[in-house]
N, C-alpha and C positions, 0 to 999 in steps of 0.2 A: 557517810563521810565523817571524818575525826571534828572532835568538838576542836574550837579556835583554841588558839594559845591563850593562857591565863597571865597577865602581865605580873601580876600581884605572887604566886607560885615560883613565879623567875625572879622575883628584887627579895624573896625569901631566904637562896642559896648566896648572897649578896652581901658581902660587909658593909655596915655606912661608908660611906664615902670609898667606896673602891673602886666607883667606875663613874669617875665625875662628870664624863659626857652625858651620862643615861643611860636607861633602855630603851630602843625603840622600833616599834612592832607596828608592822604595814598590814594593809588587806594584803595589796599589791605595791609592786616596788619592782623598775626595769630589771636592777639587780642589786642584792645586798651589796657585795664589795662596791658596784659603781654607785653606790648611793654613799656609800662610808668614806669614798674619795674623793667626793667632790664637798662633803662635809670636810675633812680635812684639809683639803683646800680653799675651804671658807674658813676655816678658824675654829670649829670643835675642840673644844678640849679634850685631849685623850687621859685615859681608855673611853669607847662608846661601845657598845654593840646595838645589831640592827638586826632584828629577823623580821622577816615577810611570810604571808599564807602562801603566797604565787608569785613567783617571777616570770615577765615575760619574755626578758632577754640574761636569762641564768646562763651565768660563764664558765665552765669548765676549764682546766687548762689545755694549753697549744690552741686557745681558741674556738673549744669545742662547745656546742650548748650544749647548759644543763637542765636537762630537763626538768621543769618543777609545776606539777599538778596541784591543783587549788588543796590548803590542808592536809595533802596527801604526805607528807615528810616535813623536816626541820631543815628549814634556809635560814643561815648564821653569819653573822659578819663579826670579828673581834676589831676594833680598832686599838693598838696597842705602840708608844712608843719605847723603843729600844736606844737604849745608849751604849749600843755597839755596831761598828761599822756595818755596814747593807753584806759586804763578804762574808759575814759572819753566822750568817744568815739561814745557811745551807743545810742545816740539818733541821731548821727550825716545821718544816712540812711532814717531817717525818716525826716528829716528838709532836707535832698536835695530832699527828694519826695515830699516837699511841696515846692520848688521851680519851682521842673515842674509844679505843679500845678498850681502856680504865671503865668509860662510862657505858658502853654495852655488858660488860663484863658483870655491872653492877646490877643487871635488869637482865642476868642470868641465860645471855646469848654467850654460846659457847662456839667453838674454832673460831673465833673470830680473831686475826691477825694483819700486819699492815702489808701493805706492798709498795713497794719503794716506785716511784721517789713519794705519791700523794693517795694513795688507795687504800680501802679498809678491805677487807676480804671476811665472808662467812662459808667456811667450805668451799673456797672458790670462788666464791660468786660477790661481788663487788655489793656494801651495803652504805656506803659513805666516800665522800673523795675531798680534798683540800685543795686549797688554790690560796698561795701565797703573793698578794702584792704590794710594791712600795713606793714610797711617798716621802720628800722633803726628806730625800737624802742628804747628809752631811758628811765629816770625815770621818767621827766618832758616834754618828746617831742618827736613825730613820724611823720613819713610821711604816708601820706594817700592818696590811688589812689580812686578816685571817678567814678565807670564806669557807664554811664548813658545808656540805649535804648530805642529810643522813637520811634516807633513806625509811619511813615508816611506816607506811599502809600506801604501795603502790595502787594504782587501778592495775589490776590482768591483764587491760590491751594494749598497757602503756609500749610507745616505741621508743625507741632509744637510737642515739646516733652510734653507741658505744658497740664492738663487737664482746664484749666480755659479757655475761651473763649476770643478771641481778638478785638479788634480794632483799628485803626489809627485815624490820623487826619483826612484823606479826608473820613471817614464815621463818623467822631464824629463833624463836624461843617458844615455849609451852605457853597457850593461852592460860590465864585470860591476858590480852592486850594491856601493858603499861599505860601510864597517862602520857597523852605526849607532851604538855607541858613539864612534867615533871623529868621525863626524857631531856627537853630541854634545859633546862633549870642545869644539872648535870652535866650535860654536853659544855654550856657558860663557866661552870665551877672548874671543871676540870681541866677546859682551855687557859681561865687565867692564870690556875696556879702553873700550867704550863710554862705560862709567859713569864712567870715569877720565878720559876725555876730558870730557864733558861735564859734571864737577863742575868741571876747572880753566876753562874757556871755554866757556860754552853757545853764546855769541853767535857765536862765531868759525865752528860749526860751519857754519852755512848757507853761507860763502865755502870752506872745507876740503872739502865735499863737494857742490858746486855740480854734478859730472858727476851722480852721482846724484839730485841733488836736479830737471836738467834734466828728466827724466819729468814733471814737473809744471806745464810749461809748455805754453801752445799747444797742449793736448788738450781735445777735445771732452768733454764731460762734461753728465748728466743729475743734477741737485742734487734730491733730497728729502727738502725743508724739516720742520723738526721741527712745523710747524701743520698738514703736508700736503699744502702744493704742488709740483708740478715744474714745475723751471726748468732752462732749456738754456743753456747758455753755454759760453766759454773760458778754461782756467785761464790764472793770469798768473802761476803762482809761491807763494812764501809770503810772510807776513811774519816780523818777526824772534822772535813770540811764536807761531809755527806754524802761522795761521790761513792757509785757502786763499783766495787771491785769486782771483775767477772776473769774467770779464766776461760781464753778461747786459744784454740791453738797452741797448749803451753804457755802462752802466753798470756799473763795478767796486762788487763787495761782498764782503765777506768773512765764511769761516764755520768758527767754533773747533768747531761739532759739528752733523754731518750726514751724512748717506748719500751717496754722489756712488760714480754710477756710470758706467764709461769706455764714450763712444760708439765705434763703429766708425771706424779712423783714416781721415781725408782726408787728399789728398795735402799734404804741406810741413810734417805732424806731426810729432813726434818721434817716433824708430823705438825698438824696446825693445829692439836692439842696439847694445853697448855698444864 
């Protein structure tokens, strides 16, 4: 089993005073973000973050648990307030999924790409996922819990609710095995500058990260629809408020919330090396 998280390794990659709530790191904790929520609802000061060894009730999105094995991965919560409307919001899942990607990148895990709207991908195989929730909505400003799982020294028999296929980091890069705190440490850095990016210019982002946003183009993809249909088609991109452009039928539509899963690539796809 992986050594615990080192608190002291994580307030290292840390400005003074940049994250006036703290750090705060559980054995166990129901679940990051609902632990980060109800601290905002008592009155925390934001930014906080929260990571845990074990969740027992880890939240996936649409509701899905996530599974989180004692030490086995990195469970992360950013508590971060935004002083831009909650609509604004929309791409913000997908720009912390390219932060992991910044930060596997840097620990020399390669195909690693996102998948819209909240997934990271290594070769396919899912090694991280986001879940974006919010809090003390306003007109011009919300609070937003960012929960990150990254995926790092699975057990073998682990099951999963998930039909995608998994991986971590000790099967996605050449041993020897990174530190996971220092994994973590990184995964902290690269979300807040995220957040700090994306409060001064949201809009900008889709042109500043256009290499990584290319995965989203010209990929086969299977969409099903929140009534229950599938429909096959090809992406075309985003728009500037997140939504996937897919062409089905000659026909461009787009979809702020949906399940979309990547078909097998044909030739003249885009490759998920970068």
């Amino acid at each position: 089993m992986p050594a615990q998280l080192n608190k002291d390794r994580i307030y290292d990659v840390i400005d003074d005073g940049a994250l006036t709530g703290g750090v705060h790191l559980f054995d166990t904790v129901d679940s990051t973000n609902a632990w980060s929520l109800r601290q905002c609802e008592q009155g925390r000061e934001l930014p906080f973050v929260c990571f845990a060894e074990h969740q027992t009730k880890g939240r996936g999105r649409r509701g899905h648990h996530w599974v989180s094995p004692e030490r086995a991965n990195i469970y992360m919560s950013l508590a971060w307030a935004f002083k831009l409307p909650v609509n604004s919001l929309g791409m913000l899942s997908l720009m912390q999924g390219i932060a992991v990607v910044q930060c596997l990148r840097r620990f020399d895990v390669e195909a690693v790409e996102i998948k819209w709207p909240n997934d990271v991908l290594v070769n396919g195989a899912k090694i991280a996922g986001i879940l974006i929730e919010t809090t003390s909505v306003r007109a011009e400003s919300c609070k937003a819990i960012i929960g990150i799982g990254l995926n790092y020294q699975m057990p073998e028999d682990i099951i999963t609710e998930s039909t995608m296929t998994w991986t971590d980091v000790a099967h996605a890069r050449p041993q020897p095995l990174p530190d996971r705190s220092e994994i973590a440490a990184c995964l902290l850095q690269q979300a807040m500058a995220m957040c700090q990016r994306y409060q001064q210019s949201a809009a900008a982002l889709v042109a500043d990260y256009s290499d990584e946003l290319e995965v989203l183009v010209n990929r086969s993809v299977e969409v099903l629809h929140e009534d229950g249909r599938k429909l096959t088609g090809t992406t075309m991109g985003l728009t500037t408020q997140g939504e996937l452009r897919v062409m089905i039928d000659n026909r461009e539509q787009r979809f702020s919330s949906a399940d979309i899963s990547l078909l097998p690539r044909v030739q003249g796809e885009n490759s998920a090396d970068h």
